[in-house]
C-alpha positions in Angstrom: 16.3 -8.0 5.3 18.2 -7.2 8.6 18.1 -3.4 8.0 14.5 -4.0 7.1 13.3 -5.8 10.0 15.8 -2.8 12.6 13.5 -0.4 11.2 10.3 -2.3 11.0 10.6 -2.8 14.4 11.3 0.8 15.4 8.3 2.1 12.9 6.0 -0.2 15.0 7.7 -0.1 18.5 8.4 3.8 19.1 7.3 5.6 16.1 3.3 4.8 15.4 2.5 4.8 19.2 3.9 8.8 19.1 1.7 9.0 16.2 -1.4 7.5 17.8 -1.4 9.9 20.5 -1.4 12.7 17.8 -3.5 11.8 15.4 -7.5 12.1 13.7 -7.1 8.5 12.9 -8.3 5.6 14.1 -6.6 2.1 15.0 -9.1 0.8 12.1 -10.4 1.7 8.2 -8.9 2.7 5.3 -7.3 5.8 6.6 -6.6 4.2 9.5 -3.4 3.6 11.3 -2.9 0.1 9.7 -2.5 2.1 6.5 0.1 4.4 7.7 2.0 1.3 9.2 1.5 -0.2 5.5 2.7 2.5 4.1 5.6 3.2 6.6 6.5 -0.8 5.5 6.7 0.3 1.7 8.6 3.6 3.3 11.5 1.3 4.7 11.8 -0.8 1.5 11.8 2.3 -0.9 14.5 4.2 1.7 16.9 1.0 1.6 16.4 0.4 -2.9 17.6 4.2 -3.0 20.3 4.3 -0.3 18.2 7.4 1.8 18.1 7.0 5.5 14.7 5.4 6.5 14.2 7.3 10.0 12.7 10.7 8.1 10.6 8.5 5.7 9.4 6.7 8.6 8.4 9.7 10.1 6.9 11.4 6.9 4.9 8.1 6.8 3.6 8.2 10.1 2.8 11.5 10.0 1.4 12.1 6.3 -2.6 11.4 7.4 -2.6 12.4 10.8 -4.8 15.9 9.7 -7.5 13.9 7.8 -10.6 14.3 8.5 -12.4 11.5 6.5 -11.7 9.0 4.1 -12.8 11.1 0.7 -10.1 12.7 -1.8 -8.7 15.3 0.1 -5.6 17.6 -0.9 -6.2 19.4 1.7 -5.0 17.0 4.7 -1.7 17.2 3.6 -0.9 21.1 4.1 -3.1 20.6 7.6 -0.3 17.8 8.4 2.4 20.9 8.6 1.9 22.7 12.3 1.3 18.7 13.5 4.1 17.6 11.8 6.4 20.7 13.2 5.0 20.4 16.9 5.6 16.7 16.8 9.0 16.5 15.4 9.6 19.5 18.1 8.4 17.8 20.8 9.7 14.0 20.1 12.9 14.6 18.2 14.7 17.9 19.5 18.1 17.3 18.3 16.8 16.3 14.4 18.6 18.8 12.4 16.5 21.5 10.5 17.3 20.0 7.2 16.0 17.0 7.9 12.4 18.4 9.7 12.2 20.5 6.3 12.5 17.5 4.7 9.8 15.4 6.6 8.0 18.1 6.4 7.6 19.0 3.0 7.1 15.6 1.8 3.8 15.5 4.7 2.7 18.7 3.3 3.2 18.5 -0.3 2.1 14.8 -1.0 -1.8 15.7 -1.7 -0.5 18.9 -3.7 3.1 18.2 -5.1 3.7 17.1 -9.2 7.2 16.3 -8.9 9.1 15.3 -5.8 11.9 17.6 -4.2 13.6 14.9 -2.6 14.4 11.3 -2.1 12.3 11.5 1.5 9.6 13.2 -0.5 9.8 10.6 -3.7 9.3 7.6 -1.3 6.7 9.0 1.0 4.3 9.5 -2.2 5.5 6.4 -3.9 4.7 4.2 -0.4 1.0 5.9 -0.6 0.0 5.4 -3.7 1.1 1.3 -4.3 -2.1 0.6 -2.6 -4.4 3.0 -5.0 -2.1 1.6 -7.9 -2.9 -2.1 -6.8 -6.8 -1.1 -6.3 -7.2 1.4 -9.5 -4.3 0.0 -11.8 -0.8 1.1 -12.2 0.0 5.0 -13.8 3.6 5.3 -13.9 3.5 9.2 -14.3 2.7 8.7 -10.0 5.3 7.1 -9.2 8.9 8.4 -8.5 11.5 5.5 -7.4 12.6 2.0 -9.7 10.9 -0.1 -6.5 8.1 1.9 -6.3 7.1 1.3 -9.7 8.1 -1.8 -9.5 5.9 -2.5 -6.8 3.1 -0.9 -7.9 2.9 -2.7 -11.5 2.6 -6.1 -9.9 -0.2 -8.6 -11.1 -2.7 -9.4 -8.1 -1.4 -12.6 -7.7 2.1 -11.1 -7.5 0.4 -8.7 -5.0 -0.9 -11.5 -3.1 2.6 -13.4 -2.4 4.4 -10.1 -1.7 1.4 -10.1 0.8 1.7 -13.3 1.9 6.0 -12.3 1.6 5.7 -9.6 4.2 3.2 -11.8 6.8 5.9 -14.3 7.1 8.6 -11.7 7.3 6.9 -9.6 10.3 6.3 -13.3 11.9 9.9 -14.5 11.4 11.4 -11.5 13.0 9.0 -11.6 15.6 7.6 -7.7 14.9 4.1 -9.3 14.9 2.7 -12.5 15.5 -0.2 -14.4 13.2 -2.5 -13.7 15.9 -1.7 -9.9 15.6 -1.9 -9.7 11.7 -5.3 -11.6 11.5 -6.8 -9.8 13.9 -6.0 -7.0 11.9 -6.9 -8.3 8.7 -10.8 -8.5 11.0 -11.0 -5.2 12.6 -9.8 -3.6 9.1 -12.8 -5.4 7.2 -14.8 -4.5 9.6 -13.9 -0.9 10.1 -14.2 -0.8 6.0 -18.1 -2.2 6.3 -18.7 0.4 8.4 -16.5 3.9 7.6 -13.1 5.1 9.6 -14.2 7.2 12.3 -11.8 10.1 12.7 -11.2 11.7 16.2 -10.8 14.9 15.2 -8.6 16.0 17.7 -8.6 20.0 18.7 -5.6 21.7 18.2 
Protein backbone atom coordinates (compact mmCIF):
# COMPACT_ATOMS: atom_id res chain seq x y z
CA UNK A 1 0.00 0.00 0.00
CA UNK A 2 2.97 2.51 0.57
CA UNK A 3 4.47 1.77 -2.81
CA UNK A 4 0.95 2.10 -4.15
CA UNK A 5 -0.08 5.30 -2.76
CA UNK A 6 4.25 6.86 -3.92
CA UNK A 7 3.09 6.20 -7.28
CA UNK A 8 -0.55 7.07 -7.14
CA UNK A 9 0.46 10.16 -6.23
CA UNK A 10 3.05 10.78 -8.87
CA UNK A 11 0.53 9.30 -11.70
CA UNK A 12 -1.92 12.14 -10.54
CA UNK A 13 0.57 14.90 -9.40
CA UNK A 14 3.20 15.11 -12.42
CA UNK A 15 2.32 12.45 -14.91
CA UNK A 16 -1.61 13.06 -16.13
CA UNK A 17 -1.10 16.98 -16.06
CA UNK A 18 1.94 16.21 -18.95
CA UNK A 19 -0.63 14.10 -20.53
CA UNK A 20 -3.44 16.70 -20.42
CA UNK A 21 -1.51 19.22 -22.25
CA UNK A 22 -0.97 16.46 -24.98
CA UNK A 23 -3.87 14.88 -25.50
CA UNK A 24 -7.46 14.52 -27.80
CA UNK A 25 -9.13 13.75 -24.56
CA UNK A 26 -11.14 15.46 -22.48
CA UNK A 27 -11.13 15.92 -18.50
CA UNK A 28 -14.73 13.96 -18.92
CA UNK A 29 -16.50 10.68 -20.75
CA UNK A 30 -15.62 7.41 -21.28
CA UNK A 31 -12.40 7.95 -23.00
CA UNK A 32 -11.77 10.60 -20.92
CA UNK A 33 -8.83 11.35 -18.74
CA UNK A 34 -10.61 9.82 -15.59
CA UNK A 35 -10.24 6.59 -17.50
CA UNK A 36 -6.64 6.82 -18.18
CA UNK A 37 -6.17 7.72 -14.37
CA UNK A 38 -8.37 4.48 -13.77
CA UNK A 39 -6.50 2.59 -15.73
CA UNK A 40 -3.04 4.10 -14.71
CA UNK A 41 -4.49 2.96 -10.89
CA UNK A 42 -5.00 -0.77 -12.21
CA UNK A 43 -1.35 -0.02 -14.04
CA UNK A 44 0.40 0.53 -10.45
CA UNK A 45 -1.35 -2.55 -8.80
CA UNK A 46 -0.57 -4.93 -11.86
CA UNK A 47 3.37 -3.43 -11.93
CA UNK A 48 3.75 -4.08 -7.94
CA UNK A 49 1.73 -8.13 -8.21
CA UNK A 50 4.54 -8.83 -10.96
CA UNK A 51 7.62 -7.05 -9.50
CA UNK A 52 7.99 -4.61 -12.89
CA UNK A 53 8.78 -0.97 -12.19
CA UNK A 54 5.50 1.02 -12.31
CA UNK A 55 7.07 4.46 -13.83
CA UNK A 56 6.84 2.96 -17.68
CA UNK A 57 3.34 1.46 -17.06
CA UNK A 58 2.36 4.69 -15.69
CA UNK A 59 3.47 6.29 -18.62
CA UNK A 60 2.13 3.63 -21.21
CA UNK A 61 -1.20 4.25 -19.29
CA UNK A 62 -1.25 7.81 -19.54
CA UNK A 63 -0.38 7.80 -22.89
CA UNK A 64 -2.31 4.67 -24.44
CA UNK A 65 -5.65 7.05 -25.60
CA UNK A 66 -4.13 10.24 -26.14
CA UNK A 67 -4.57 9.66 -30.35
CA UNK A 68 -8.37 8.81 -30.04
CA UNK A 69 -10.49 10.48 -31.80
CA UNK A 70 -13.98 9.21 -30.42
CA UNK A 71 -15.28 6.81 -28.24
CA UNK A 72 -16.15 3.91 -30.89
CA UNK A 73 -13.86 0.58 -31.38
CA UNK A 74 -10.91 1.79 -32.75
CA UNK A 75 -7.52 -0.16 -33.40
CA UNK A 76 -6.36 2.37 -34.96
CA UNK A 77 -5.71 5.02 -31.96
CA UNK A 78 -3.21 2.87 -30.66
CA UNK A 79 -0.48 2.91 -33.65
CA UNK A 80 -1.56 7.02 -33.88
CA UNK A 81 -0.34 6.96 -30.05
CA UNK A 82 3.43 6.21 -31.41
CA UNK A 83 5.01 9.74 -32.86
CA UNK A 84 2.89 11.27 -29.47
CA UNK A 85 4.23 8.89 -27.42
CA UNK A 86 7.98 9.33 -28.85
CA UNK A 87 7.79 13.28 -28.82
CA UNK A 88 6.50 13.20 -25.31
CA UNK A 89 8.80 10.75 -23.71
CA UNK A 90 11.51 13.08 -25.71
CA UNK A 91 10.47 16.03 -24.53
CA UNK A 92 9.47 15.11 -20.65
CA UNK A 93 11.89 12.27 -19.90
CA UNK A 94 15.31 12.90 -21.75
CA UNK A 95 17.51 10.69 -19.81
CA UNK A 96 14.79 7.38 -19.96
CA UNK A 97 16.95 4.88 -21.50
CA UNK A 98 15.93 3.58 -25.08
CA UNK A 99 14.91 0.30 -23.83
CA UNK A 100 12.60 1.46 -21.63
CA UNK A 101 10.85 4.23 -24.43
CA UNK A 102 10.69 0.94 -26.74
CA UNK A 103 8.98 -0.46 -24.16
CA UNK A 104 6.29 2.21 -23.38
CA UNK A 105 6.11 2.52 -26.60
CA UNK A 106 5.17 -0.66 -28.02
CA UNK A 107 2.75 -1.43 -25.36
CA UNK A 108 0.80 2.30 -26.47
CA UNK A 109 1.08 1.22 -30.01
CA UNK A 110 0.35 -2.42 -29.99
CA UNK A 111 -2.54 -2.54 -27.28
CA UNK A 112 -5.50 -2.10 -30.07
CA UNK A 113 -3.56 -4.47 -32.45
CA UNK A 114 -1.33 -6.92 -30.28
CA UNK A 115 -2.55 -10.89 -29.52
CA UNK A 116 0.03 -11.66 -27.14
CA UNK A 117 2.03 -9.31 -25.06
CA UNK A 118 5.96 -8.73 -25.48
CA UNK A 119 6.54 -7.62 -22.18
CA UNK A 120 5.56 -7.23 -18.62
CA UNK A 121 4.94 -3.22 -19.35
CA UNK A 122 3.05 -4.37 -22.37
CA UNK A 123 0.94 -7.36 -20.31
CA UNK A 124 -0.12 -4.75 -17.70
CA UNK A 125 -0.94 -1.80 -19.87
CA UNK A 126 -3.65 -4.10 -21.78
CA UNK A 127 -4.66 -6.03 -18.69
CA UNK A 128 -5.35 -2.33 -16.74
CA UNK A 129 -7.61 -1.43 -20.00
CA UNK A 130 -9.62 -4.01 -20.40
CA UNK A 131 -10.83 -4.75 -16.41
CA UNK A 132 -13.37 -2.16 -17.05
CA UNK A 133 -14.75 -3.79 -20.52
CA UNK A 134 -14.43 -7.17 -18.60
CA UNK A 135 -16.52 -5.71 -15.53
CA UNK A 136 -19.16 -4.14 -18.26
CA UNK A 137 -19.21 -7.13 -20.97
CA UNK A 138 -18.16 -10.13 -18.66
CA UNK A 139 -14.83 -11.68 -18.03
CA UNK A 140 -12.80 -13.59 -21.17
CA UNK A 141 -9.70 -14.82 -19.80
CA UNK A 142 -7.98 -15.39 -23.27
CA UNK A 143 -7.66 -11.00 -22.79
CA UNK A 144 -6.00 -11.00 -20.04
CA UNK A 145 -2.24 -11.54 -19.33
CA UNK A 146 -1.16 -11.12 -15.46
CA UNK A 147 -2.64 -13.54 -12.21
CA UNK A 148 -4.08 -9.85 -10.77
CA UNK A 149 -5.38 -8.84 -13.77
CA UNK A 150 -7.52 -11.73 -14.21
CA UNK A 151 -8.16 -11.71 -10.94
CA UNK A 152 -9.46 -8.45 -11.01
CA UNK A 153 -11.33 -8.74 -13.90
CA UNK A 154 -13.47 -12.03 -12.85
CA UNK A 155 -14.82 -10.24 -9.80
CA UNK A 156 -18.71 -10.38 -9.15
CA UNK A 157 -20.27 -6.73 -9.19
CA UNK A 158 -20.64 -6.65 -5.77
CA UNK A 159 -16.95 -7.56 -5.46
CA UNK A 160 -16.48 -4.74 -8.02
CA UNK A 161 -18.38 -2.39 -5.98
CA UNK A 162 -16.14 -2.84 -2.60
CA UNK A 163 -12.83 -2.84 -4.57
CA UNK A 164 -14.65 0.51 -5.65
CA UNK A 165 -15.60 1.56 -2.56
CA UNK A 166 -11.67 -0.05 -1.53
CA UNK A 167 -9.85 2.36 -3.73
CA UNK A 168 -12.20 5.71 -2.71
CA UNK A 169 -11.13 5.28 0.83
CA UNK A 170 -7.53 4.51 -0.12
CA UNK A 171 -7.12 7.79 -2.42
CA UNK A 172 -8.87 9.61 0.65
CA UNK A 173 -6.67 8.07 3.40
CA UNK A 174 -3.49 9.03 1.64
CA UNK A 175 -4.73 12.21 0.91
CA UNK A 176 -4.26 11.88 -3.23
CA UNK A 177 -7.90 13.00 -3.47
CA UNK A 178 -10.46 14.15 -1.27
CA UNK A 179 -14.40 12.99 -1.29
CA UNK A 180 -15.17 16.18 -2.63
CA UNK A 181 -12.76 15.51 -5.63
CA UNK A 182 -13.91 11.84 -6.36
CA UNK A 183 -17.68 12.80 -6.32
CA UNK A 184 -17.45 15.45 -8.35
CA UNK A 185 -15.98 13.22 -10.62
CA UNK A 186 -18.30 10.44 -10.29
CA UNK A 187 -20.95 13.85 -11.64
CA UNK A 188 -19.07 15.30 -14.47
CA UNK A 189 -18.27 11.50 -15.73
CA UNK A 190 -22.19 10.75 -15.73
CA UNK A 191 -22.68 13.62 -17.25
CA UNK A 192 -20.04 13.63 -19.91
CA UNK A 193 -21.48 9.81 -20.60
CA UNK A 194 -25.24 11.38 -21.18
CA UNK A 195 -23.90 13.48 -23.51
CA UNK A 196 -20.68 11.88 -25.57
CA UNK A 197 -16.63 12.69 -24.77
CA UNK A 198 -15.74 15.50 -26.87
CA UNK A 199 -12.33 14.98 -28.22
CA UNK A 200 -10.01 18.04 -28.91
CA UNK A 201 -8.35 16.82 -31.66
CA UNK A 202 -5.34 18.48 -31.36
CA UNK A 203 -3.12 19.27 -34.68
CA UNK A 204 0.03 17.78 -34.83
Amino acid sequence: LHEKAYYSKILLSDILPKIELITNQSRYGYHGLTHTEQVGMFGIELALSVHQDPLPVMLAAGLHDCARTNDEYCEQHGPRCEPIARKFLADNYPDMLPIEVESIVTAVRDHTIGRNASDLVSACLWDADRIRLSWEMGYAPEFFSTPYGKMLASLSKEKQDRYIGWQERFLIDNKIKTRAQIEYDKAMNAKQNALGTVFKIKER
